[in-house]
Structures are given as C-alpha cells and as structure tokens.
Wavefront OBJ file of the C-alpha trace (Angstrom):
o trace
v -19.401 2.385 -0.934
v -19.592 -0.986 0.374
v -20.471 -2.772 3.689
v -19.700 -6.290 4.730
v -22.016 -6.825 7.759
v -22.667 -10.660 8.109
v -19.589 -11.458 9.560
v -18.853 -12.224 13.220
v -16.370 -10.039 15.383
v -14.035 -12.971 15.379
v -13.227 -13.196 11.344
v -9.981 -11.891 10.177
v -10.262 -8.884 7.611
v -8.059 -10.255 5.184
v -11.000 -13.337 4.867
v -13.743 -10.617 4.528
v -12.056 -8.714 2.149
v -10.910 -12.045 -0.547
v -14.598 -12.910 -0.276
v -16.751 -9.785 -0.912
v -17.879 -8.657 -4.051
v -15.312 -5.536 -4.113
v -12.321 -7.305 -4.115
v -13.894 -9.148 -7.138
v -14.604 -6.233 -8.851
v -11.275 -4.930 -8.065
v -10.292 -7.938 -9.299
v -12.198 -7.500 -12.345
v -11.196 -4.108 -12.897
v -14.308 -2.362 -11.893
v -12.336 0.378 -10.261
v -9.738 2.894 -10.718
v -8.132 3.440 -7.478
v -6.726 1.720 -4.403
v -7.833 0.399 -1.092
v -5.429 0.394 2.114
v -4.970 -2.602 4.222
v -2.455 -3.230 7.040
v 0.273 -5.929 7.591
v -2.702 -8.687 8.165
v -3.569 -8.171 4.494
v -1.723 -9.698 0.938
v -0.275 -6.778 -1.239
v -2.343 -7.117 -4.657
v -2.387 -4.533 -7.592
v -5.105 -2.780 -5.969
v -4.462 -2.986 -1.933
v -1.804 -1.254 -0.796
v 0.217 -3.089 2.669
v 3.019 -0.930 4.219
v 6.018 -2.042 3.301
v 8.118 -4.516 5.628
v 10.779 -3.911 7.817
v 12.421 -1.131 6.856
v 10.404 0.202 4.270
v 10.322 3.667 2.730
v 9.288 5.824 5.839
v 7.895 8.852 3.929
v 5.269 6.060 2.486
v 4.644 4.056 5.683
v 4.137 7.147 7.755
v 1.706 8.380 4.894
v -0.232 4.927 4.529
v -0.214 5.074 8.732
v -1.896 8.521 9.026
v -4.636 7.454 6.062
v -5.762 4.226 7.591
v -5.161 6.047 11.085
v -8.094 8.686 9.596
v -9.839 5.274 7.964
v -10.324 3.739 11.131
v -11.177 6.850 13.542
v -14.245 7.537 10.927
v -15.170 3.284 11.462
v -15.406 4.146 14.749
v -17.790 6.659 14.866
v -19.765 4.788 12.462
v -20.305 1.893 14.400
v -21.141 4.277 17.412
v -23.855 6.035 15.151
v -24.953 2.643 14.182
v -25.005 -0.293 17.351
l 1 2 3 4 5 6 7 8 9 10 11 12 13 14 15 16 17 18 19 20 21 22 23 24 25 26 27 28 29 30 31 32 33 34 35 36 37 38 39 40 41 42 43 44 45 46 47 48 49 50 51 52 53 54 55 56 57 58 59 60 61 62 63 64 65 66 67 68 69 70 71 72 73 74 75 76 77 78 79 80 81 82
C-alpha cells in the first residue's frame, strides 16, 4: 500500500506518480505486478494506459471497469478520511 498525501488538488497524477517512491521501486523491480493509469498517464512496463483510438475493446472495457472499481473505493476513502 502506498499514499501520496502532500500534494495539492491541483497536481496532475501522472507528476505524483514519476515522483513517488513506488514508481521507483517499480522501476527498480521491487514488484511483480501492474498498476492502472488512464490516458493522462505514459505506458511503462509496469502501468498499464488503455490503448488509443481504436484499441482492443475486450481490454479497454476491462481496464475501464477496474479503474472504474479503483476510483469508486478512492472515493469512499477520502469520505472516511476529510
């Protein structure tokens, strides 16, 4: 688990993500698995981006409904925790 909390509301997550420690580690091959980002986000080894325009829909509807789940659970996260 891992929590970025210092930055302001206004900072893209693509900025957060290239300078905390788990996309160094990631880098560093720390991990065995994969992270999911959206379009805002470079496609490295270890991030998966949907694909562009057209892309294979089977995966982008997949990678949709996963970050879809991601994000609903952020969000009553930060409710819990104002």
């Amino acid at each position: 688990m891992n929590v970025e909390a210092k930055w302001p509301g206004s900072v893209h997550d693509s900025q957060i993500y290239r300078e905390c420690s788990l996309s160094n580690r990631f880098a560093r091959g720390e991990f065995d698995g994969y992270l999911l980002g959206d379009q805002g986000y470079p496609c490295q080894p270890s991030l998966l981006t949907p694909y562009p325009d057209p892309g294979p829909q089977r995966f982008d509807v997949a990678h949709c409904r996963t970050r879809a789940r991601v994000e609903m659970t952020i969000g009553i996260l930060k409710s819990q925790f104002q």
